[in-house]
C-alpha positions as CSV (number, residue, x, y, z in Angstrom):
1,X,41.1,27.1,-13.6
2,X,43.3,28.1,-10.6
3,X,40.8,30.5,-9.4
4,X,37.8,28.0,-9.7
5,X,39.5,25.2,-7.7
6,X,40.1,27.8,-5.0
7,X,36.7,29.1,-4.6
8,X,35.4,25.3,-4.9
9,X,37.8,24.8,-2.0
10,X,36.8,27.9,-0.4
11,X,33.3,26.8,-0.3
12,X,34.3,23.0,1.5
13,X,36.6,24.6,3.9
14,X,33.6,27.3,5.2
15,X,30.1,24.8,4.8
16,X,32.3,21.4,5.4
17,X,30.4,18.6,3.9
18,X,26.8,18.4,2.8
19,X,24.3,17.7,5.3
20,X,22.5,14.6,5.8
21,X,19.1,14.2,3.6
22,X,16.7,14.3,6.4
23,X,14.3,12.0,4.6
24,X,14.9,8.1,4.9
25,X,12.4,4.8,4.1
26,X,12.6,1.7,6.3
27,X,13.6,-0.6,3.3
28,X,14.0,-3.9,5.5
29,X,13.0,-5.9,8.9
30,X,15.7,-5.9,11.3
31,X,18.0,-9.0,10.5
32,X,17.1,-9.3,6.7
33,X,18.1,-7.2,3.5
34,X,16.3,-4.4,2.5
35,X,13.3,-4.9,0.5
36,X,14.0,-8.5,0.8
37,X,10.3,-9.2,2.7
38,X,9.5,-5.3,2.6
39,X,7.9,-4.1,-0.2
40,X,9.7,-1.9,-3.1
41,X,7.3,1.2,-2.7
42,X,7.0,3.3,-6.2
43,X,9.7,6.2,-5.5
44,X,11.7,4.7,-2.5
45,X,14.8,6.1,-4.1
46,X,14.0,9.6,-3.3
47,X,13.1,8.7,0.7
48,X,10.1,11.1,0.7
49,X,7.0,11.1,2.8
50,X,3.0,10.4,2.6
51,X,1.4,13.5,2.8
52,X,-2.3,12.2,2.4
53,X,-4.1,10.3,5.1
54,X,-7.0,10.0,2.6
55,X,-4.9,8.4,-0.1
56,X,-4.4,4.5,-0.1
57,X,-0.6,5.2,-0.3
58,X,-1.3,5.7,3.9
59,X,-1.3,2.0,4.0
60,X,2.1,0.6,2.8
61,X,3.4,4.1,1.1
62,X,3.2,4.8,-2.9
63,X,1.7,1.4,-4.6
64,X,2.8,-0.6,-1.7
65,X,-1.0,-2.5,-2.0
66,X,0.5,-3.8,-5.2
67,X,4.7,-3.8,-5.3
68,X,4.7,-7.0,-3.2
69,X,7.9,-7.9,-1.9
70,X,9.4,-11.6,-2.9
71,X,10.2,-13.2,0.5
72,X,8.1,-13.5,4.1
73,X,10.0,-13.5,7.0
74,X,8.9,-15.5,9.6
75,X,8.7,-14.1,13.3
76,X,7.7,-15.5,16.9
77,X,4.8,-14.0,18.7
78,X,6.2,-12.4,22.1
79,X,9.7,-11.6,20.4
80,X,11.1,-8.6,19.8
81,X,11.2,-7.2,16.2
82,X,11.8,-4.0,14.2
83,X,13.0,-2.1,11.2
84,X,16.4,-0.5,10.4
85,X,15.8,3.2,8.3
86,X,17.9,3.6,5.7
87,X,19.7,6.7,7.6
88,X,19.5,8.6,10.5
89,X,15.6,9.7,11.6
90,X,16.4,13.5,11.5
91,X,12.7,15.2,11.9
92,X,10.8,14.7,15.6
93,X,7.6,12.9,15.7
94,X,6.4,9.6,17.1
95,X,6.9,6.0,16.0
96,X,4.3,3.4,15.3
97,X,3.7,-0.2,14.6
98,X,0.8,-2.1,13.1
99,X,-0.4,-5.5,12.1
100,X,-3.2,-6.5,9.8
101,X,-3.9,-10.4,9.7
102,X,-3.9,-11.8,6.1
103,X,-7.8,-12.8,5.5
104,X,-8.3,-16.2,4.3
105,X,-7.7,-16.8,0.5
106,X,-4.9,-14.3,0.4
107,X,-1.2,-14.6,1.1
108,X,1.4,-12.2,2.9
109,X,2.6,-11.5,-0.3
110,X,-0.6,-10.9,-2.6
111,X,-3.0,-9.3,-0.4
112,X,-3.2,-5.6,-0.3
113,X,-3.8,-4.7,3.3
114,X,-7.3,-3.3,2.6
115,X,-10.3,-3.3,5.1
116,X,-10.5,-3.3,8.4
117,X,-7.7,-5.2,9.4
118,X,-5.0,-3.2,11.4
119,X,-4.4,-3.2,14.7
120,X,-2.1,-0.7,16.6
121,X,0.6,-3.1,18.6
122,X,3.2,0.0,19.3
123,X,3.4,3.6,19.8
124,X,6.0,6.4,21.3
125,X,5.2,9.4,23.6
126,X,7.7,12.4,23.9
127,X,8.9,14.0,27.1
128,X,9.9,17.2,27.7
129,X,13.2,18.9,28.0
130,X,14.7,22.6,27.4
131,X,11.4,23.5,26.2
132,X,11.0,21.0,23.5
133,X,9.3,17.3,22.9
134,X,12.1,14.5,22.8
135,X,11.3,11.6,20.6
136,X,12.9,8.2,21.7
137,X,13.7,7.6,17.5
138,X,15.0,10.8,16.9
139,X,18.4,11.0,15.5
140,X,17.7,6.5,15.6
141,X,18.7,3.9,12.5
142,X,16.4,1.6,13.6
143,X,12.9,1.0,15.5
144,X,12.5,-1.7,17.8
145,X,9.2,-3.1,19.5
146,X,7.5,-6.8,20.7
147,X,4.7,-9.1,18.3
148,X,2.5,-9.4,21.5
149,X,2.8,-12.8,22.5
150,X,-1.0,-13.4,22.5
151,X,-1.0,-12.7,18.5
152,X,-2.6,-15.7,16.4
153,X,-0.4,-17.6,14.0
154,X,-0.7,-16.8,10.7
155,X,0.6,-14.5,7.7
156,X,0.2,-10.5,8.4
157,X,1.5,-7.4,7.0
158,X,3.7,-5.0,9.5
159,X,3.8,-1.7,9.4
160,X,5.7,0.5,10.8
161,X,5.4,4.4,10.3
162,X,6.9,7.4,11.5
163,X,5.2,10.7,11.7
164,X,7.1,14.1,11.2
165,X,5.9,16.6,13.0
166,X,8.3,19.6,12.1
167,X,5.5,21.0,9.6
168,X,2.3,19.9,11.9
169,X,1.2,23.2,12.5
170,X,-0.1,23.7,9.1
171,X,-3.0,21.7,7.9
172,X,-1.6,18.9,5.6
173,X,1.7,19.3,6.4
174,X,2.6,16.2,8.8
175,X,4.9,13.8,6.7
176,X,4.7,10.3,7.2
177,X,7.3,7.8,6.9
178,X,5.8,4.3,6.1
179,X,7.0,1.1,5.1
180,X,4.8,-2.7,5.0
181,X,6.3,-5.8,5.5
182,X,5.4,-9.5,4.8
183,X,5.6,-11.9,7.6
184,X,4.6,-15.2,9.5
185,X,3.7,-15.0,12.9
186,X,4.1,-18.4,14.9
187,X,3.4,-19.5,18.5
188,X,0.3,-20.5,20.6
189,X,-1.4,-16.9,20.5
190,X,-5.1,-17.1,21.4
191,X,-5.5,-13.1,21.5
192,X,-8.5,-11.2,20.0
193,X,-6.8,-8.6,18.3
194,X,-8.2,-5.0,18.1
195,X,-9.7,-2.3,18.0
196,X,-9.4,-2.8,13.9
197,X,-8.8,-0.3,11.9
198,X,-8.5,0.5,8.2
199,X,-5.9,2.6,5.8
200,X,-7.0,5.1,4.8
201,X,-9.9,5.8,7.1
202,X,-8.0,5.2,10.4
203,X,-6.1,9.1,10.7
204,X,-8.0,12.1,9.6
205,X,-5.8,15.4,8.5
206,X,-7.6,17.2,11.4
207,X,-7.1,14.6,14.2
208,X,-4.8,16.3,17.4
209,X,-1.5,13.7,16.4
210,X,-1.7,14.9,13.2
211,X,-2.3,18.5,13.4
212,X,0.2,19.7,16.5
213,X,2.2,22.3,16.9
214,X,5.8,21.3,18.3
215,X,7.3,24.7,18.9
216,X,7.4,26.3,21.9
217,X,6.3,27.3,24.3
218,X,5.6,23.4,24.6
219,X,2.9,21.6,26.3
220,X,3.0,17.8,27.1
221,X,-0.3,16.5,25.5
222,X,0.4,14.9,22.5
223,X,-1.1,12.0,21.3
224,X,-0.1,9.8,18.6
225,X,-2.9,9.1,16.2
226,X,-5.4,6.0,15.7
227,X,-6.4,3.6,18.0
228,X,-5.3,2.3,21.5
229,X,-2.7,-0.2,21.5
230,X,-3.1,-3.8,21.5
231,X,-1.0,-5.8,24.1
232,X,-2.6,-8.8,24.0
């Protein structure tokens, strides 16, 4: 027993303690409870990523069309918004934000977030330095970016994703992070939101955000997938 508890000690003292899982879910809107008005997505406990753009589970993650969260939250066009990650964002890759505009007939909370209905309203570019892209989230707990002010009133689903790039070079191998939730836009937005897009259908596995190589030597050219961002 005396020799086990000093190899177990042995072991702490060299490797101190375990590293940080460098997988995480964004399980709530900045300001409310996790899962809350984001919805449950099946496996959430084990923070793993998307790994097919062809699969529905690109829209709001594993049966996020149908694990609808309880609550809505409600948020004002031209305000500032975001989503806290459950830990750290340990892998390097861009950020993105998207809204799709309830259709008529369907709620926040029962629609599924099909057709084309998304509209890009956020994205991050890298820079460059000691030979390597730096992401603004990396090493981040939380992602923050504005509702265009000219967005029309109304329920939408928000989405916010976060591509890891660490594996990129390989076909298939970009992970993404995604998480959907339910809110109420208000305001006086008149805005024609667009280009609209659909998930799946909006990222191919081939498309240049999706398929990069990160290691060096670097080149500043990347891209973030889908369409151009609408400001309003």
């Amino acid at each position: 027993m005396k020799l086990l508890t000093c190899i177990l000690t042995l072991v702490v003292t060299v490797h101190g303690a375990p590293a940080p899982e460098p997988h995480y879910t964004f399980p709530n809107i900045i300001g409310t409870a996790a899962w809350a008005d984001v919805r449950q997505w099946t496996g959430y406990e084990g923070n793993g990523p998307i790994l097919d753009v062809s699969s529905t589970d690109i829209r709001c993650n594993k049966n996020g069309d149908k694990n609808f969260a309880k609550g809505t939250t409600t948020i004002a066009a031209g305000s500032t918004t975001g989503f806290n990650a459950n830990q750290a964002i340990f892998h390097y890759g861009p950020a993105l934000a998207y809204l799709a505009k309830v259709p008529d007939g369907k709620t926040a909370a029962t629609w599924d977030g099909s057709g084309q209905a998304w509209f890009k309203i956020y994205e991050e570019h890298p820079t460059v330095a000691n030979n390597a892209l730096q992401w603004p989230s990396y090493n981040a707990q939380k992602i923050n970016f504005k509702i265009p002010a000219a967005t029309p009133s109304g329920e939408y689903l928000l989405r916010v994703e976060h591509i890891a790039l660490h594996n990129a070079n390989q076909l298939n191998g970009a992970q993404f992070y995604i998480s959907c939730a339910q809110v109420t836009i208000t305001g006086n937005g008149a805005g024609t939101p667009g280009p609209l897009v659909a998930f799946p259908g909006a990222y191919k596995n081939t498309d240049p955000g999706i398929h990069y190589n990160i290691n060096p030597p670097v080149k500043n050219d990347y891209e973030p997938p889908g369409p151009a961002i609408w400001t309003g």
